[in-house]
C-alpha positions in Angstrom: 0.0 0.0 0.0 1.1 3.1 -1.1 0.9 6.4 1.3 1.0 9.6 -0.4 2.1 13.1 0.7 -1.2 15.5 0.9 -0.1 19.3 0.9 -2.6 22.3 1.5 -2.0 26.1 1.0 0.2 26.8 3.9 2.9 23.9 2.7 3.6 25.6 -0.4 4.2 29.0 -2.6 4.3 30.0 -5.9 7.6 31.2 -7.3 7.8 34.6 -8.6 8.0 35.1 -12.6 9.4 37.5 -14.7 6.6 39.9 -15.2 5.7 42.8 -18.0 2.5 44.2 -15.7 2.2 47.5 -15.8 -0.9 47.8 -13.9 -2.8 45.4 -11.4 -5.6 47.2 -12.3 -5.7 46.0 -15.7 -5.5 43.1 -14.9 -8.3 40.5 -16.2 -9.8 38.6 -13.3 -13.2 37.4 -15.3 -14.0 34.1 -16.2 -15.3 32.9 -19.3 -17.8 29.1 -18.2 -19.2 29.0 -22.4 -23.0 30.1 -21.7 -22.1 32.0 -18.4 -19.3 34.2 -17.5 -19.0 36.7 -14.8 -16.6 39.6 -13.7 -14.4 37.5 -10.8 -14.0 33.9 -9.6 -14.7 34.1 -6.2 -17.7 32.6 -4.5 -19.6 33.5 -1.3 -20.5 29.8 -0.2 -23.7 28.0 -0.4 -24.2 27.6 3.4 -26.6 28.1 6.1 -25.2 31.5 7.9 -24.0 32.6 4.6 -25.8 32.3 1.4 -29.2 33.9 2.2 -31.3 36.0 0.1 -29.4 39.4 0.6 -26.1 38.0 0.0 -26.5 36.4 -3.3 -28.6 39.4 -5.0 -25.1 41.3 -3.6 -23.4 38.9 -4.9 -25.0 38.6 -8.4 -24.6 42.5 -8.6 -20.9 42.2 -8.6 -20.6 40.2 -11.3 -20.1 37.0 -9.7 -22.1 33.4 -9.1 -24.0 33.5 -6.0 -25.9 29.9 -5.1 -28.6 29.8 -2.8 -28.1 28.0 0.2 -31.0 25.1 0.7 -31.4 24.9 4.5 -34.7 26.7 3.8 -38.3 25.6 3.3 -38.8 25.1 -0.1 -41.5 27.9 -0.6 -39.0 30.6 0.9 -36.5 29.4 -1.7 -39.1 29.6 -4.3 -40.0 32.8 -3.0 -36.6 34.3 -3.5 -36.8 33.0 -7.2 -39.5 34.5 -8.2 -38.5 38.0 -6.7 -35.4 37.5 -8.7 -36.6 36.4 -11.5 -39.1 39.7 -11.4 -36.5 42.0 -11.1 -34.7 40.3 -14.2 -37.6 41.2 -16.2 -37.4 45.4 -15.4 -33.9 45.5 -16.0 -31.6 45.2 -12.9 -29.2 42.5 -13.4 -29.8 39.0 -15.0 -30.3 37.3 -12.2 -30.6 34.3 -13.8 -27.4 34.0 -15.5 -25.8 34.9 -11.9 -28.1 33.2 -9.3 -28.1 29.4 -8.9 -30.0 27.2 -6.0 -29.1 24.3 -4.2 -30.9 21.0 -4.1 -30.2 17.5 -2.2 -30.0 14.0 -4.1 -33.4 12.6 -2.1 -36.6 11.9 -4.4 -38.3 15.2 -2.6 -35.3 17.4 -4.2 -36.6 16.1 -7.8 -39.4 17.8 -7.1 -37.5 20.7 -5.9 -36.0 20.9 -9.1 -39.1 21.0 -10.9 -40.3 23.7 -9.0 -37.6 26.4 -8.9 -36.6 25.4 -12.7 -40.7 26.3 -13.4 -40.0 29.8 -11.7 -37.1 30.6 -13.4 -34.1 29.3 -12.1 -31.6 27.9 -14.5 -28.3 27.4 -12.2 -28.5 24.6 -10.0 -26.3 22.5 -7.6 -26.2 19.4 -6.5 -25.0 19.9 -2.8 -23.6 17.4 -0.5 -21.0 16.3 1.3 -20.0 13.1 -0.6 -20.1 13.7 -4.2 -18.5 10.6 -5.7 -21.6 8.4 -4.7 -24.3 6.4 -6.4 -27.0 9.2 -5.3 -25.7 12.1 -6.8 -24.1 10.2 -10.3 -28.3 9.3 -10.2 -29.0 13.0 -9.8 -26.9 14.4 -12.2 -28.3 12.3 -14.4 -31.9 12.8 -13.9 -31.2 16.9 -14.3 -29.4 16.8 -17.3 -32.1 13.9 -18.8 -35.4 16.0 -17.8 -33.7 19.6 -17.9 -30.9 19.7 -20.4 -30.4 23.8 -20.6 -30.0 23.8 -16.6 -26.3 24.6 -15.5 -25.5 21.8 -13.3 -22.7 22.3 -10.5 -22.0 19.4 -8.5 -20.2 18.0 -5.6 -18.6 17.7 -3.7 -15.8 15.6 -4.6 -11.5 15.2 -3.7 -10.4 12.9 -5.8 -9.5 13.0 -9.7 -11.8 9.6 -9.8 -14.7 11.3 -8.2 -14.4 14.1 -10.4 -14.2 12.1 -14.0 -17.3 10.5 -12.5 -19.7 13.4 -12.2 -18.6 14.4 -15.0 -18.6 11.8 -17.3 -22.2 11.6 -16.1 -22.9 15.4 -17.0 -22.2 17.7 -14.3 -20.8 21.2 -15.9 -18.7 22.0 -12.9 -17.7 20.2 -10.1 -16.7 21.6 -6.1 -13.8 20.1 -4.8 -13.1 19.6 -1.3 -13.7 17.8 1.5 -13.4 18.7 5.4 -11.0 22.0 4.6 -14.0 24.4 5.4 -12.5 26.4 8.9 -16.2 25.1 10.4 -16.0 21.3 9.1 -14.6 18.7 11.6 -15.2 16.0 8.8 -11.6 14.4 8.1 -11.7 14.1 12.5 -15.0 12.4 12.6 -14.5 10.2 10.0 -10.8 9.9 9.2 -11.7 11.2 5.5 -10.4 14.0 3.4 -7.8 15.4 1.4 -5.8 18.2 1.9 -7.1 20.7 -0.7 -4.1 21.4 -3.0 -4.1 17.9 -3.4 -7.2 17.5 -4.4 -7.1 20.3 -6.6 -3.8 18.9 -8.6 -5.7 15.3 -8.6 -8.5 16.8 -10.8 -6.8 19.1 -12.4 -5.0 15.6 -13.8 -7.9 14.6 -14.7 -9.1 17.4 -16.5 -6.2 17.8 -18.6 -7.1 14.1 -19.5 -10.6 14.4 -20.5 -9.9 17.8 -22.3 -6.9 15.5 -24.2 -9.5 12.6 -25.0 -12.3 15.1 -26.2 -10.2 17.2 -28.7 -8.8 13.7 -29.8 -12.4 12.8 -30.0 -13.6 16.7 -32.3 -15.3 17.6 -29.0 -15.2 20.8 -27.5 -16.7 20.0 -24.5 -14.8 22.0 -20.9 -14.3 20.4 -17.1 -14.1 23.4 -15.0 -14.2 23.1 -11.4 -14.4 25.1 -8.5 -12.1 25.3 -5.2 -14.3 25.0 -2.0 -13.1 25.2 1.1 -9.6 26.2 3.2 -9.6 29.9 2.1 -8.3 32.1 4.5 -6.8 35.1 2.6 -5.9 36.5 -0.9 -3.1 34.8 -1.4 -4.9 31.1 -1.1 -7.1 32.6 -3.4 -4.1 32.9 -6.0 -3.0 29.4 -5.4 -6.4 27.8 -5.9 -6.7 30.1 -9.3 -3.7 27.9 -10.6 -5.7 24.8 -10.7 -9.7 25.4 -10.4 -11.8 28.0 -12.4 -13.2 29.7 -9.6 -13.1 29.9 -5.8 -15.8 29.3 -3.1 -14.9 30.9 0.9 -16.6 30.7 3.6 -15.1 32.1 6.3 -13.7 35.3 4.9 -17.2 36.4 4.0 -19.2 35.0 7.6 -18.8 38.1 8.7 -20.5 40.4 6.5 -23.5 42.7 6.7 -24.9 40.9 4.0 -24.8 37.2 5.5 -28.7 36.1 7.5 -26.8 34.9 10.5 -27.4 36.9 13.8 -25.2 39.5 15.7 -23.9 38.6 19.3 -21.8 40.9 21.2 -18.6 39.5 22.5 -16.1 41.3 24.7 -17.5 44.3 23.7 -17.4 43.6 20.0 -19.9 42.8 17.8 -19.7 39.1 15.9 -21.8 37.1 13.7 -22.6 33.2 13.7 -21.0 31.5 11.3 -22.8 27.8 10.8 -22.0 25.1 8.6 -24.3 22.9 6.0 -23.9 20.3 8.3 -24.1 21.8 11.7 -27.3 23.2 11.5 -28.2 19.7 12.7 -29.1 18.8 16.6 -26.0 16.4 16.4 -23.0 18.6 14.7 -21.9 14.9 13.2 -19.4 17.0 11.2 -18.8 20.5 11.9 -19.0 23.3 14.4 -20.8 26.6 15.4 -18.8 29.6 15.9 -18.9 33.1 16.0 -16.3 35.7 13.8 -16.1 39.4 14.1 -18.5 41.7 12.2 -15.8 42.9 8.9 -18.5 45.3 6.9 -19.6 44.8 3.7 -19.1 42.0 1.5 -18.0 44.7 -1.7 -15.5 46.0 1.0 -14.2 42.1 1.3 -14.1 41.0 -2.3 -12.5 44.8 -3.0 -9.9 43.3 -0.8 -9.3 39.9 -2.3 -9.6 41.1 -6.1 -6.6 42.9 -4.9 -4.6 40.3 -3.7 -5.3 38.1 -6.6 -4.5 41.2 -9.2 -1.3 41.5 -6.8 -0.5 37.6 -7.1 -1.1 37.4 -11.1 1.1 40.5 -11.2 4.0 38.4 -9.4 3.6 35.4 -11.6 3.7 38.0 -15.1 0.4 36.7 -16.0 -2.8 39.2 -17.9 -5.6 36.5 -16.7 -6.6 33.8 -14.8 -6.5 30.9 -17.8 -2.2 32.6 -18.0 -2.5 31.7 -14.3 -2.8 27.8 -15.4 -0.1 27.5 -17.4 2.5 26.2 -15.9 3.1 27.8 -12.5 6.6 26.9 -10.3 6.1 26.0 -6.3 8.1 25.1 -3.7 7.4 23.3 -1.0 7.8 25.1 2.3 8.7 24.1 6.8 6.7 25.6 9.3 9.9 27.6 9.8 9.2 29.2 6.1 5.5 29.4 6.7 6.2 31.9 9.8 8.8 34.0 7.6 5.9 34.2 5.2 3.8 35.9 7.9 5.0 39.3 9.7 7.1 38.1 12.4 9.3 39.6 15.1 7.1 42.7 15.5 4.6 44.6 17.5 1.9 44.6 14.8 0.0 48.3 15.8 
């Protein structure tokens, strides 16, 4: 039996590049998905505390994808469509090209799907905690049979096995991760995970594959995929980019104005709960409550990590994220490198 080596963001960094940047500002940080494309890659994720009605229309309006968390009675989700959908029609933003919902893999969620897709909704995922599994390869299937112009995300998966799967059986874009969320106690419990840069240079194997065989093959068909999970700053943010299409965080945006969690006042200061999609449960099987500080608005946030990723492209000499790809140098680092990567030996004021 073979034991591998699993390495996150904090065991390596990216090399600087020659660069010819004149201007992080110019800098193009869109991405281009065939049918959708929006301004940045960065996702506020699906979940409970997060992902609530006033957080995805804020999220929409910058450009982004925004996904609906599903922890919600189906007619309040259906309700949110169709106030979406409205606003679509009077000109605001296309909600519907920016705006997907979240559904489960039980026989109720098929339902679910025929609902929100009736109202309007045209961005879907498929979201649980094991992806590579008999119940969402069914699911998958079903969508793309009975709804074939639906956008299907699914996941979530940490293997380049898992990955082929879904999408060999249709998904458009997977997630990938499992138990590096900063809430999810899922590799403890149950001894199962892999450490996200790992996972993300498994599928990005496997991409490169399939993307081989199809062109081989005439097709033209794309496997993008999206980071989710272990984010803590801008600069994960930059490593992610060099494998996945897009990024999904958690933590870095639980604190917003925008998120539906509530406000308890701690010390003095004023913080927000931050709940997982599992640990809305009685039994917290795998994950945790918690509380982080209020940090403003979510523009002010993603201001803040659009400026480290323009910052980190700038470093490797790259004009986009698809640049970002192509063939980026690491090195592996000790926990004596990863403190000389933070500030160190200071009185931070």
């Amino acid at each position: 039996m073979e034991i591998r080596e699993g390495l996150t963001f904090d065991d390596i960094l990216l090399v600087p590049e020659y660069s010819e940047v004149i201007s992080r500002s110019l800098l193009d940080v869109s991405v281009n998905l065939g049918d959708l494309q929006f301004k940045h890659p960065i996702i506020p994720a699906n979940m409970l505390s997060i992902s609530g009605e006033k957080m995805v229309r804020t999220a929409a309006e910058s450009g982004g994808l925004a996904i609906l968390h599903r922890f919600m009675p189906l007619e309040d989700q259906l309700d949110i469509i169709n106030r979406f959908v409205c606003a679509t029609q009077v000109g605001t933003p296309d909600y519907q090209r920016h705006i997907g919902v979240s559904v489960g893999v039980k026989d109720s969620d098929k339902n679910n799907v025929e609902d929100l897709y009736t109202l309007g909704a045209r961005i879907f995922c498929i979201d649980i905690a094991h992806g590579n599994s008999k119940l969402c390869v069914e699911m998958i299937q079903f969508i793309k049979h009975n709804y074939p112009d639906i956008y299907l995300i699914a996941g979530n998966v940490a293997t380049g096995d898992g990955a082929r799967r879904l999408w060999e059986a249709g998904a458009d874009i997977l997630k990938i991760g499992v138990g590096a969320g900063s809430l999810c106690t899922t590799r403890i419990e149950t001894g199962n995970g892999v450490p996200q840069l790992t996972a993300l240079m498994d599928v990005q194997k496997v991409q490169q594959e399939m993307l081989a065989r199809g062109k081989a093959a005439g097709r033209q068909r794309k496997y993008p995929f999206i980071s989710d999970g272990g984010i803590k700053n801008a600069g994960d943010i930059v490593k992610a980019l060099c494998f996945a299409d897009m990024v999904m965080a958690g933590n870095i945006f639980a604190g917003c104005e925008e998120t539906s969690s509530s406000i308890h006042v701690i010390n003095g200061l004023p913080h927000k709960e931050y709940v997982g999609s599992s640990t809305h449960k009685t039994n917290h099987i795998e994950g945790v409550e918690a509380w982080v500080p209020c940090t403003g608005r979510f523009g002010t946030i993603l201001t803040k990590m659009l400026e480290g990723l323009r910052s980190g492209m700038s470093y490797q000499g790259v004009n986009n994220l698809q640049d970002l790809k192509e063939g980026p140098q690491f090195v592996k680092i000790t926990s004596a490198g990863l403190k000389e990567s933070h500030s160190h030996d200071v009185i931070i004021k």
